[in-house]
N, CA, C, O and CB atoms as a CASP TS submission, in Angstrom:
PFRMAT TS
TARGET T0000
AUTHOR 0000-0000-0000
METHOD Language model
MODEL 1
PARENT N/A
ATOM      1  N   UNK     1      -8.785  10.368 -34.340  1.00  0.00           N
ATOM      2  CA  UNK     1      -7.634  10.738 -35.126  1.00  0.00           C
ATOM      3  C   UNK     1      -6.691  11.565 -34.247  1.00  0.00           C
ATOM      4  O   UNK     1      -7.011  12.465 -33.471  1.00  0.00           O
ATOM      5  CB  UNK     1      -8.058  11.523 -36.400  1.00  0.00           C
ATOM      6  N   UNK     2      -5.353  11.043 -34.541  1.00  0.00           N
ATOM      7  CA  UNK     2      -4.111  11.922 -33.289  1.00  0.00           C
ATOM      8  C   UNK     2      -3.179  12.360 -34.782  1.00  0.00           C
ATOM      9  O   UNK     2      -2.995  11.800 -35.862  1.00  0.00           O
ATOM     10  CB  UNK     2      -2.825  10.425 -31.611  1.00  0.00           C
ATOM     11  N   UNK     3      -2.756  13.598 -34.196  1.00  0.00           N
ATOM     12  CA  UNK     3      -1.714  14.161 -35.500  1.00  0.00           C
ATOM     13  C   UNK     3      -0.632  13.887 -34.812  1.00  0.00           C
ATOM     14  O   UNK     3      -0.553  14.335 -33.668  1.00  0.00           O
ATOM     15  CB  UNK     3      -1.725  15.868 -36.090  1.00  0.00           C
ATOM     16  N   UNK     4       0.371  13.142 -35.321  1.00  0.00           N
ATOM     17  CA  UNK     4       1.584  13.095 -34.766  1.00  0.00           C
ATOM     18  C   UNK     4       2.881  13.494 -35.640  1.00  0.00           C
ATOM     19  O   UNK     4       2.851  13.039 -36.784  1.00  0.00           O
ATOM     20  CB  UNK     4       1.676  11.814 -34.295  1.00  0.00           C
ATOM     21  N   UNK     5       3.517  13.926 -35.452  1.00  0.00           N
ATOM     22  CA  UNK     5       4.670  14.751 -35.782  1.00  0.00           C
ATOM     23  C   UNK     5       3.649  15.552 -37.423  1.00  0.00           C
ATOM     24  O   UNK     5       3.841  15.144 -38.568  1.00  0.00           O
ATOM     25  CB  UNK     5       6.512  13.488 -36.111  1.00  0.00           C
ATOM     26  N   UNK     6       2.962  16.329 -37.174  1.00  0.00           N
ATOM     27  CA  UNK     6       1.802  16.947 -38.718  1.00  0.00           C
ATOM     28  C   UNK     6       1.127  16.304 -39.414  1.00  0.00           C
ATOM     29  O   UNK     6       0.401  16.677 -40.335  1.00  0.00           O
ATOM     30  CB  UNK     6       2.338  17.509 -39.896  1.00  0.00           C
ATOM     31  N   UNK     7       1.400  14.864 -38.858  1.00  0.00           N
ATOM     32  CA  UNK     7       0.613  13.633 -39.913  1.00  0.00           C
ATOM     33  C   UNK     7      -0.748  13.527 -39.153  1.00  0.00           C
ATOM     34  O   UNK     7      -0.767  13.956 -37.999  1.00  0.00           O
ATOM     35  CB  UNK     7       1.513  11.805 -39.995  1.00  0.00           C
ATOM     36  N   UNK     8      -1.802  13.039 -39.647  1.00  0.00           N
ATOM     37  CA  UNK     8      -3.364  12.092 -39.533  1.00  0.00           C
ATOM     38  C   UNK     8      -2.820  11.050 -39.007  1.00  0.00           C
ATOM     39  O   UNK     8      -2.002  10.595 -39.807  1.00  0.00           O
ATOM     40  CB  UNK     8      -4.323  11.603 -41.001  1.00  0.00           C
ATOM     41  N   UNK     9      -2.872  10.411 -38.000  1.00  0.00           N
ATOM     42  CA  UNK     9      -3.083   8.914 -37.603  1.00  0.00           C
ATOM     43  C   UNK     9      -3.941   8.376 -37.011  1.00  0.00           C
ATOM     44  O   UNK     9      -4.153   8.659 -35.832  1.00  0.00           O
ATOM     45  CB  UNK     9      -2.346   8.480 -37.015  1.00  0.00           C
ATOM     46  N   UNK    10      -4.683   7.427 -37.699  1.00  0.00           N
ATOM     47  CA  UNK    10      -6.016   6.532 -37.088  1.00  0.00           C
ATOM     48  C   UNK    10      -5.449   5.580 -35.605  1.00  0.00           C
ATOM     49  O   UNK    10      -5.017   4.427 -35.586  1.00  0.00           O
ATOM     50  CB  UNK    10      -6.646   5.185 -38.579  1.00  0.00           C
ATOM     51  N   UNK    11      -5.593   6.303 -34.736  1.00  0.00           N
ATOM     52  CA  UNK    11      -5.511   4.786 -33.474  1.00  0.00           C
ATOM     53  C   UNK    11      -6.755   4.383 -32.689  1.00  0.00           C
ATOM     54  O   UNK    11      -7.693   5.176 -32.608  1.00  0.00           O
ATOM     55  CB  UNK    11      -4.394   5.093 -32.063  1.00  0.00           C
ATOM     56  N   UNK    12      -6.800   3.215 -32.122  1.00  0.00           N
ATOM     57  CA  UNK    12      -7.790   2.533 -31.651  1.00  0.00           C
ATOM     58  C   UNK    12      -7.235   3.580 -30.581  1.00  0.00           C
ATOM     59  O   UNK    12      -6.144   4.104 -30.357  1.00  0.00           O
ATOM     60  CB  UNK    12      -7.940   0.810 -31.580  1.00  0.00           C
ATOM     61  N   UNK    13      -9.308   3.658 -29.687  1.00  0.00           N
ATOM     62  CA  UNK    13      -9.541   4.300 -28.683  1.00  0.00           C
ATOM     63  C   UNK    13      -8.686   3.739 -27.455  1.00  0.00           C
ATOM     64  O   UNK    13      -8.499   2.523 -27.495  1.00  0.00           O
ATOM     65  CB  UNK    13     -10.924   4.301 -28.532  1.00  0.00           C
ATOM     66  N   UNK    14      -8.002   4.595 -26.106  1.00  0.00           N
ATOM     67  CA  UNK    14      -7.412   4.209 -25.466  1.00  0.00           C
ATOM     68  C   UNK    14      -6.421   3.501 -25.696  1.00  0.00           C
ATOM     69  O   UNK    14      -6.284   2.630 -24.837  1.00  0.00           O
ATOM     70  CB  UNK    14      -7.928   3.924 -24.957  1.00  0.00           C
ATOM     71  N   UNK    15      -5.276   3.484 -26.885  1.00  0.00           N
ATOM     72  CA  UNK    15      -4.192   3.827 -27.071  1.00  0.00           C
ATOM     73  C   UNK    15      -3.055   4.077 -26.459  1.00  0.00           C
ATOM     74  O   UNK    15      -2.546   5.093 -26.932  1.00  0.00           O
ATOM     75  CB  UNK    15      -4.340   4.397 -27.438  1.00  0.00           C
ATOM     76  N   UNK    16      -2.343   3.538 -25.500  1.00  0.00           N
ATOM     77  CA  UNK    16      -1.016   4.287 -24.509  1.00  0.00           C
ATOM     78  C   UNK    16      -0.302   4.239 -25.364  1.00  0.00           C
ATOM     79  O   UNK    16      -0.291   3.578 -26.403  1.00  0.00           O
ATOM     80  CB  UNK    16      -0.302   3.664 -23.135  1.00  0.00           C
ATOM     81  N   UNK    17       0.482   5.118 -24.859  1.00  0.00           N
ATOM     82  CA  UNK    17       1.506   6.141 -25.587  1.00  0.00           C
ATOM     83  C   UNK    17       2.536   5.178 -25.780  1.00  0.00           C
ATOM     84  O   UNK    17       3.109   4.985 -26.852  1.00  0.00           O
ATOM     85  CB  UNK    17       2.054   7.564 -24.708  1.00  0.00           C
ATOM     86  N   UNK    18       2.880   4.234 -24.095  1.00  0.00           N
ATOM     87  CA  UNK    18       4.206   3.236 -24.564  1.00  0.00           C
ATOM     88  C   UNK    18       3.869   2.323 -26.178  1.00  0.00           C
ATOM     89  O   UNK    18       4.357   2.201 -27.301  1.00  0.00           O
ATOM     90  CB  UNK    18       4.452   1.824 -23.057  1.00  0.00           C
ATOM     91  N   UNK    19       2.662   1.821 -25.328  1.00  0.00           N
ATOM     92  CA  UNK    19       2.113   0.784 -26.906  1.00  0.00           C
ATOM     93  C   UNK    19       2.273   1.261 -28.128  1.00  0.00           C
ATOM     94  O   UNK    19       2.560   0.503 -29.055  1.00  0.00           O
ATOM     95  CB  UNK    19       0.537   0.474 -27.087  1.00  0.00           C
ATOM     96  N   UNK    20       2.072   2.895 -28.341  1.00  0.00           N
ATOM     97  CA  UNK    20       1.811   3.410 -29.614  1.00  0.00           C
ATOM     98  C   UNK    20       3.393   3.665 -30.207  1.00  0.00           C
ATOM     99  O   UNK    20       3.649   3.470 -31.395  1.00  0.00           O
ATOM    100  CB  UNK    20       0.794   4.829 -29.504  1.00  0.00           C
ATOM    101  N   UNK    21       4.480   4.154 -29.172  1.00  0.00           N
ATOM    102  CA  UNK    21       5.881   4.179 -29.645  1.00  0.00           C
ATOM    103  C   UNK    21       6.744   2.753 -29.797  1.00  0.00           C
ATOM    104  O   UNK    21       7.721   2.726 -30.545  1.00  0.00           O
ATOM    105  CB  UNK    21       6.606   5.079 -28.655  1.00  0.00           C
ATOM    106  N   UNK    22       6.317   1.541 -29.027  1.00  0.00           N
ATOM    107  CA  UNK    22       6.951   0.150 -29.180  1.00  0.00           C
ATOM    108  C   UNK    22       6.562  -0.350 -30.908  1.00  0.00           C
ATOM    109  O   UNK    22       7.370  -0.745 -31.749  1.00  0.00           O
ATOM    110  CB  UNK    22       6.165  -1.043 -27.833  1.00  0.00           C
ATOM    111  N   UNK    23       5.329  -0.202 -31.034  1.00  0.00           N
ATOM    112  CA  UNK    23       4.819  -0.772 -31.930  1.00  0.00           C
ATOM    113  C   UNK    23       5.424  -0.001 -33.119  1.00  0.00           C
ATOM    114  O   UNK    23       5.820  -0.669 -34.074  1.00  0.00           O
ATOM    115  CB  UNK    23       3.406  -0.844 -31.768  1.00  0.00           C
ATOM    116  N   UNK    24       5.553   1.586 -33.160  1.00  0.00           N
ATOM    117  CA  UNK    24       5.999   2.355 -34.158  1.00  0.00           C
ATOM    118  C   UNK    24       7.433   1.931 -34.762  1.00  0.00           C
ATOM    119  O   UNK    24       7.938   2.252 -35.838  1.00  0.00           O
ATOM    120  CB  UNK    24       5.994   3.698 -33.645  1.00  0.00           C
ATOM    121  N   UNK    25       8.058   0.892 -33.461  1.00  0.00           N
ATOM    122  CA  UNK    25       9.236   1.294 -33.759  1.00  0.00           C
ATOM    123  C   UNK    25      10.612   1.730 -32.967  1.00  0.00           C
ATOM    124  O   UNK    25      11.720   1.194 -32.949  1.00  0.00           O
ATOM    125  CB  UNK    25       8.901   2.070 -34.334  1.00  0.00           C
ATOM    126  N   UNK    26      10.079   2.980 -32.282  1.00  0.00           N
ATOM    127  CA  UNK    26      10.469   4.043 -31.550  1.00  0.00           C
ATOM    128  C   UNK    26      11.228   3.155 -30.048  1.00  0.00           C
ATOM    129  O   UNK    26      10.585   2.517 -29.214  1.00  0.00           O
ATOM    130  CB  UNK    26       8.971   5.145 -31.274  1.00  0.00           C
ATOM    131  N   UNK    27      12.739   3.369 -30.062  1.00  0.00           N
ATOM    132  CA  UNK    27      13.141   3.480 -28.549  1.00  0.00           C
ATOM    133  C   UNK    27      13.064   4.433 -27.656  1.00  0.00           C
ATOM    134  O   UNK    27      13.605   5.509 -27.912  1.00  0.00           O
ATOM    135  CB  UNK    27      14.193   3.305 -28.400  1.00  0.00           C
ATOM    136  N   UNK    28      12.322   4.227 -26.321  1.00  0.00           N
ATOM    137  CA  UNK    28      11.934   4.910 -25.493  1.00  0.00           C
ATOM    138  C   UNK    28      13.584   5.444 -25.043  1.00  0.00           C
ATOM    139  O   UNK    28      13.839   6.634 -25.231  1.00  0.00           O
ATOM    140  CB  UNK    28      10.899   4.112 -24.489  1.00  0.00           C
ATOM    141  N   UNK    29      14.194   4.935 -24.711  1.00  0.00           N
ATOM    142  CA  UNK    29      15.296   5.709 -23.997  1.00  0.00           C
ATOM    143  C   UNK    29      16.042   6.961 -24.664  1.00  0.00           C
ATOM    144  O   UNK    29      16.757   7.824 -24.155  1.00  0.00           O
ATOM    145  CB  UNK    29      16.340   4.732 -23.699  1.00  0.00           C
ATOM    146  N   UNK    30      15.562   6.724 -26.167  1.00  0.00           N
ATOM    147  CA  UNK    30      16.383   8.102 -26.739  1.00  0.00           C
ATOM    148  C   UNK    30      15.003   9.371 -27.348  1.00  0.00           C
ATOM    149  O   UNK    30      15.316  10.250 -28.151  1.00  0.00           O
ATOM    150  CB  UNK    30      17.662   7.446 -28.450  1.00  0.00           C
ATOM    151  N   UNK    31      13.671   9.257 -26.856  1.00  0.00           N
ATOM    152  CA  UNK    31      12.712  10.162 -26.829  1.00  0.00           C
ATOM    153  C   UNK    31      12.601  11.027 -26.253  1.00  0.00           C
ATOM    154  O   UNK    31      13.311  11.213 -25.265  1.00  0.00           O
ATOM    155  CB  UNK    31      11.936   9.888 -26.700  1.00  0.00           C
ATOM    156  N   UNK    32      11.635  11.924 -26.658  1.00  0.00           N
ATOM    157  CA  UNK    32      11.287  13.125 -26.093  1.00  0.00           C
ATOM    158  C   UNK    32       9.829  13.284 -26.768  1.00  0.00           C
ATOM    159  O   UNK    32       9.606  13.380 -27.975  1.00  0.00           O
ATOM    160  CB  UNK    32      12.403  14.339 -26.395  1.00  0.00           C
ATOM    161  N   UNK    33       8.937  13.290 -25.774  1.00  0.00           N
ATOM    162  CA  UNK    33       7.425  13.285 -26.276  1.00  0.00           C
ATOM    163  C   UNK    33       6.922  14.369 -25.759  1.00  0.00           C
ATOM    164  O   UNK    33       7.150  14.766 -24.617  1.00  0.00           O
ATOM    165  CB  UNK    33       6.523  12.094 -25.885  1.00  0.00           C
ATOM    166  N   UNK    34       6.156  14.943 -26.637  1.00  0.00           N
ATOM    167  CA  UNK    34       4.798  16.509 -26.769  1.00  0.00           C
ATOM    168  C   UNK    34       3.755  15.881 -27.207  1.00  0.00           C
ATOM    169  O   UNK    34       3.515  15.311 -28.271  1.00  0.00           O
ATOM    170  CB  UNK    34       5.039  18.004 -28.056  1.00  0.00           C
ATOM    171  N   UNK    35       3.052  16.088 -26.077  1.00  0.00           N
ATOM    172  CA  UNK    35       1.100  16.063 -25.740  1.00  0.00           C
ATOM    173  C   UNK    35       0.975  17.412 -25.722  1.00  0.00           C
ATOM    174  O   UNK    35       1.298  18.159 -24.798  1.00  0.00           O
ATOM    175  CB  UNK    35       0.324  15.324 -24.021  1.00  0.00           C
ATOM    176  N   UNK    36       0.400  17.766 -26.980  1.00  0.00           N
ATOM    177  CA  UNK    36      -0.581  19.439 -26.575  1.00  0.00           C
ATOM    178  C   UNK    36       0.197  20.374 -25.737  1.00  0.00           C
ATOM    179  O   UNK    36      -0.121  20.987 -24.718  1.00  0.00           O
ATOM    180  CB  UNK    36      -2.154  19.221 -25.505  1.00  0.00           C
ATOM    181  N   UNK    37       1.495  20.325 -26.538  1.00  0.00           N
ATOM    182  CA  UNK    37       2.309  21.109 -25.836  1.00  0.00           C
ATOM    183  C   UNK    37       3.099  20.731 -24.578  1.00  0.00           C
ATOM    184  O   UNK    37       4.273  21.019 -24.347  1.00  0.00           O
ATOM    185  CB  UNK    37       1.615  22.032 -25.577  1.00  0.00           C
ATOM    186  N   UNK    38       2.169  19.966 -23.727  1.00  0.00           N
ATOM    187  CA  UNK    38       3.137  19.555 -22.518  1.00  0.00           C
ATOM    188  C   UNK    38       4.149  18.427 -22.968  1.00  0.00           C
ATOM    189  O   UNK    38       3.868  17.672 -23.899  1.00  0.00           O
ATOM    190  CB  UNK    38       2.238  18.964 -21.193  1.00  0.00           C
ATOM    191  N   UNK    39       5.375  18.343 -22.248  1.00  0.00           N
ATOM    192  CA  UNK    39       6.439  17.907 -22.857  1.00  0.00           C
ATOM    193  C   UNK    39       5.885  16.267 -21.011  1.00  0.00           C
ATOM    194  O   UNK    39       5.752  16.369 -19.792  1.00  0.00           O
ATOM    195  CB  UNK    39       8.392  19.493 -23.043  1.00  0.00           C
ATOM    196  N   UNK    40       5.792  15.168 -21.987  1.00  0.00           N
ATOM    197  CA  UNK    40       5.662  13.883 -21.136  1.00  0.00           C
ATOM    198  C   UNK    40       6.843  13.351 -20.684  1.00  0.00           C
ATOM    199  O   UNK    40       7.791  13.146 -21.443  1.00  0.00           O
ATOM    200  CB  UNK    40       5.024  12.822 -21.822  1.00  0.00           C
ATOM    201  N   UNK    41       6.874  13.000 -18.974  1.00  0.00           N
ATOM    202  CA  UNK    41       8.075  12.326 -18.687  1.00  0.00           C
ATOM    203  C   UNK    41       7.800  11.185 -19.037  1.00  0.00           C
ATOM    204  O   UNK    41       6.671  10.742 -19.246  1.00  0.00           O
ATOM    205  CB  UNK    41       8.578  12.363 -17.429  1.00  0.00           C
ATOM    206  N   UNK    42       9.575  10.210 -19.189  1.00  0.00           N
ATOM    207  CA  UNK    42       9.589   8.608 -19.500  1.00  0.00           C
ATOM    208  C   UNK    42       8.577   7.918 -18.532  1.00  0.00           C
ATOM    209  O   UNK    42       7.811   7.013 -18.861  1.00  0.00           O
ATOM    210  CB  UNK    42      11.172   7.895 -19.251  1.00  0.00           C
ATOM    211  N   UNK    43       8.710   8.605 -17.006  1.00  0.00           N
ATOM    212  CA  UNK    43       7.539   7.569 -15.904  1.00  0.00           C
ATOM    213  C   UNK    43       6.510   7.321 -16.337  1.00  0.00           C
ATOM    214  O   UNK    43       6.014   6.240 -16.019  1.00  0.00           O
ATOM    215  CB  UNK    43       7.010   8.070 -14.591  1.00  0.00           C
ATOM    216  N   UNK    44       5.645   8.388 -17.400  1.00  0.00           N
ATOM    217  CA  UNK    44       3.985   8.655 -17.281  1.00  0.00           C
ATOM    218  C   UNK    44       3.666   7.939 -18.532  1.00  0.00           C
ATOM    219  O   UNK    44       2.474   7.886 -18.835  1.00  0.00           O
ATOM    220  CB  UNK    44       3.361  10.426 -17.280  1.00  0.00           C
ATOM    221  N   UNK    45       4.652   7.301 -19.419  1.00  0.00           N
ATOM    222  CA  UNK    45       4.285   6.395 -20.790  1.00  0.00           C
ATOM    223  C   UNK    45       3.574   5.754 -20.653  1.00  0.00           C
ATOM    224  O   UNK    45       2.558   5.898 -21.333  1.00  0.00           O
ATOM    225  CB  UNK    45       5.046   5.630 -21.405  1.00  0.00           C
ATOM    226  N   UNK    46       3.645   4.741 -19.778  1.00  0.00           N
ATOM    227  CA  UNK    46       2.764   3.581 -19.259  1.00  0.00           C
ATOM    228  C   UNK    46       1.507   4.003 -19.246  1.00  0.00           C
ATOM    229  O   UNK    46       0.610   3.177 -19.416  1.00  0.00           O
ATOM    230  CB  UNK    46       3.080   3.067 -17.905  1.00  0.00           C
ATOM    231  N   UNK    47       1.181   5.495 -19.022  1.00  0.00           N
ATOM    232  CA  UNK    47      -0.428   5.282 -18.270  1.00  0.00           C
ATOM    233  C   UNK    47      -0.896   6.679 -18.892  1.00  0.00           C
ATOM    234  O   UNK    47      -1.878   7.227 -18.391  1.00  0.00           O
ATOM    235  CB  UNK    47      -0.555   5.195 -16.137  1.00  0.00           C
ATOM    236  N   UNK    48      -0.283   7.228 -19.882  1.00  0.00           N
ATOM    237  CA  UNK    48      -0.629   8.303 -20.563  1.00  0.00           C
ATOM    238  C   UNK    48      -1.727   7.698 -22.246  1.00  0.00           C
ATOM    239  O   UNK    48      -1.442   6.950 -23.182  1.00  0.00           O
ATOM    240  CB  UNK    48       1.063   9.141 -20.850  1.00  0.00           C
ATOM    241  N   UNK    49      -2.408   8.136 -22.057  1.00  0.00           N
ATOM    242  CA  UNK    49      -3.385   7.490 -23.052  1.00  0.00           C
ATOM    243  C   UNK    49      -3.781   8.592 -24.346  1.00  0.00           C
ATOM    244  O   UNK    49      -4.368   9.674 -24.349  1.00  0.00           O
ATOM    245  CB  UNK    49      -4.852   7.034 -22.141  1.00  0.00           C
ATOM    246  N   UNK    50      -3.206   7.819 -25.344  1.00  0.00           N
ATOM    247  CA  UNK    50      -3.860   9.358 -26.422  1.00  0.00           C
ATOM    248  C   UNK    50      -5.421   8.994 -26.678  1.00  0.00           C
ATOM    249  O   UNK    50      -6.101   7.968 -26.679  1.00  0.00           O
ATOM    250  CB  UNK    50      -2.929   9.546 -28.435  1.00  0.00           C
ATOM    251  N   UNK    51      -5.649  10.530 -26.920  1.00  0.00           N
ATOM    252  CA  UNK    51      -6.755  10.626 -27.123  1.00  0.00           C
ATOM    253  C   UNK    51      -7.575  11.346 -28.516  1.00  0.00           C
ATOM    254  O   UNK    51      -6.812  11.905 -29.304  1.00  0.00           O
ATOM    255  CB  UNK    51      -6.947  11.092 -26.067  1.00  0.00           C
ATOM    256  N   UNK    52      -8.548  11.360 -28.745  1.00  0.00           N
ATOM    257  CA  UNK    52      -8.625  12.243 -30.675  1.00  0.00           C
ATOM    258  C   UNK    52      -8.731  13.540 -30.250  1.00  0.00           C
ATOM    259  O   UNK    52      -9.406  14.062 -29.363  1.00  0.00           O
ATOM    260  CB  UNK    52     -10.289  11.905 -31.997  1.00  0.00           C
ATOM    261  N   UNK    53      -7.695  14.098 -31.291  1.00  0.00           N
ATOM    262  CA  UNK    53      -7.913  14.765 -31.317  1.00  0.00           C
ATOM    263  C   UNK    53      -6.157  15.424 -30.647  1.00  0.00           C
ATOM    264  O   UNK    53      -5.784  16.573 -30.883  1.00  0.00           O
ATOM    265  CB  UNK    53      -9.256  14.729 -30.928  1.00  0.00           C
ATOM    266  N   UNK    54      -5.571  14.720 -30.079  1.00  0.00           N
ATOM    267  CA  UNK    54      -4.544  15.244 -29.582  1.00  0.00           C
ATOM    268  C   UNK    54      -3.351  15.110 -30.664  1.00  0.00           C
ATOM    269  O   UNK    54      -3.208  14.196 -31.476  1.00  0.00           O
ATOM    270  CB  UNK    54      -4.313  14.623 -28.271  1.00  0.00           C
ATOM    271  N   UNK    55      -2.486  16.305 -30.466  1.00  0.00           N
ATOM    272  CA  UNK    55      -1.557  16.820 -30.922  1.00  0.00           C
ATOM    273  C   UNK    55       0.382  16.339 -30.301  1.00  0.00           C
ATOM    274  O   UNK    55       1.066  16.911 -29.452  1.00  0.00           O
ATOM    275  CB  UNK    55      -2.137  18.225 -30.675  1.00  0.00           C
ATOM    276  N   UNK    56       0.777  14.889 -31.323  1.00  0.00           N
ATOM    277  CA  UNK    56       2.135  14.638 -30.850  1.00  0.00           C
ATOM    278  C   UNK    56       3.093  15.016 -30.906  1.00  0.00           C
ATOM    279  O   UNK    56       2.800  15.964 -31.634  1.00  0.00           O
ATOM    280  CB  UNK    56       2.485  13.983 -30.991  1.00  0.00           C
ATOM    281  N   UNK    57       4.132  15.124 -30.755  1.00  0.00           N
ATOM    282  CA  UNK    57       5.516  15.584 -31.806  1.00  0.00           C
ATOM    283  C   UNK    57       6.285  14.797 -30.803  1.00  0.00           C
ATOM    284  O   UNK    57       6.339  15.168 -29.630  1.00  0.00           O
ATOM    285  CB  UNK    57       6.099  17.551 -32.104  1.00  0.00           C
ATOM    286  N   UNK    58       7.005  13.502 -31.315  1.00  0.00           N
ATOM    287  CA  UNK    58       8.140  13.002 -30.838  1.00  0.00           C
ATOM    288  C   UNK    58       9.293  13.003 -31.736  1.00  0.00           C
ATOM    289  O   UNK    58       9.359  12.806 -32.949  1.00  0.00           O
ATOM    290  CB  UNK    58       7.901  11.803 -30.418  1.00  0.00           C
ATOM    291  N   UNK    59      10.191  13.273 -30.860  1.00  0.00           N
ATOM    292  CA  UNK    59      11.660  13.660 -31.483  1.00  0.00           C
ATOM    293  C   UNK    59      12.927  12.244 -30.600  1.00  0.00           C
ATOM    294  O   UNK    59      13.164  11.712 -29.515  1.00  0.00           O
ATOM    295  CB  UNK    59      12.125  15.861 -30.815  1.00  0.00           C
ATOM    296  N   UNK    60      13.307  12.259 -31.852  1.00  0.00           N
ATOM    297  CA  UNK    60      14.297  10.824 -31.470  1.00  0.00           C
ATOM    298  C   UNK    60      15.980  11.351 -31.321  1.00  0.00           C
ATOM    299  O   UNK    60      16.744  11.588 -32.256  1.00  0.00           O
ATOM    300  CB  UNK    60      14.191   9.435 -33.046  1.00  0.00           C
ATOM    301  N   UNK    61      16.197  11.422 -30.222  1.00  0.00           N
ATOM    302  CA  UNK    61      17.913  11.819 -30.539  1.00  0.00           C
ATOM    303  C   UNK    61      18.930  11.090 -30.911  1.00  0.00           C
ATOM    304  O   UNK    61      18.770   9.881 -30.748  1.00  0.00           O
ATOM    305  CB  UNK    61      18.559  12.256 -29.553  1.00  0.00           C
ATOM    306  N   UNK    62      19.684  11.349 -31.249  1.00  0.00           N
ATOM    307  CA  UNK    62      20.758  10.793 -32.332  1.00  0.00           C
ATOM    308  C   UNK    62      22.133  11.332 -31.900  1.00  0.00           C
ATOM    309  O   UNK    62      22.262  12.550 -31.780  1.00  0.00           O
ATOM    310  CB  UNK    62      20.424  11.324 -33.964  1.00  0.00           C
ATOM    311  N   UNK    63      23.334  10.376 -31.620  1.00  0.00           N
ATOM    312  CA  UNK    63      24.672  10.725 -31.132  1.00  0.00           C
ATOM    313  C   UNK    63      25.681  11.211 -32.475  1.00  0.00           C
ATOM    314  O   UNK    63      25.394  11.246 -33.672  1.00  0.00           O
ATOM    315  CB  UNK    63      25.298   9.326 -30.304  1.00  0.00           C
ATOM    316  N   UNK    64      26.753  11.509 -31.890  1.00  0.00           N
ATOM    317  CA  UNK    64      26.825  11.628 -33.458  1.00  0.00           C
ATOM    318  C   UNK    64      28.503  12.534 -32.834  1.00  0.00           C
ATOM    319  O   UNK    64      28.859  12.566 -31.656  1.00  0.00           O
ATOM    320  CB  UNK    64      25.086  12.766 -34.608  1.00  0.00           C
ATOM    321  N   UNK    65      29.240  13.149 -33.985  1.00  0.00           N
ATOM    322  CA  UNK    65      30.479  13.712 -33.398  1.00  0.00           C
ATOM    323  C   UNK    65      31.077  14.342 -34.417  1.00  0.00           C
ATOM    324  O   UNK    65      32.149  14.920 -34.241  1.00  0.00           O
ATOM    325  CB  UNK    65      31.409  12.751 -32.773  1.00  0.00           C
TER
END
């Protein structure tokens, strides 16, 4: 189980992070991702793997005027 933005979410073991935001939905170019506090660069998506127990918070930016 990974909490992402305060929620419970069930993901299959070994999980990458790109897979888990494509599938959500989520465009990578307007993110900003938190692992356990550390804030993940766009390079390390590919090969950053959640794990149980870890703590997400992605934030989507939005243009606007």
């Amino acid at each position: 189980m990974v909490k992402i933005n305060g929620e419970n979410v069930d993901i299959a073991q070994g999980t990458v992070l790109s897979k888990y935001l494509e599938d959500s939905g989520y465009k990578k170019e307007r993110l900003a991702v938190e692992i356990n506090g550390d804030i993940i660069p766009k390079k390390n998506y590919d090969n950053t793997i959640l794990c149980d127990g870890d703590k997400v918070e992605i934030v989507s930016f939005v243009g606007g005027g």
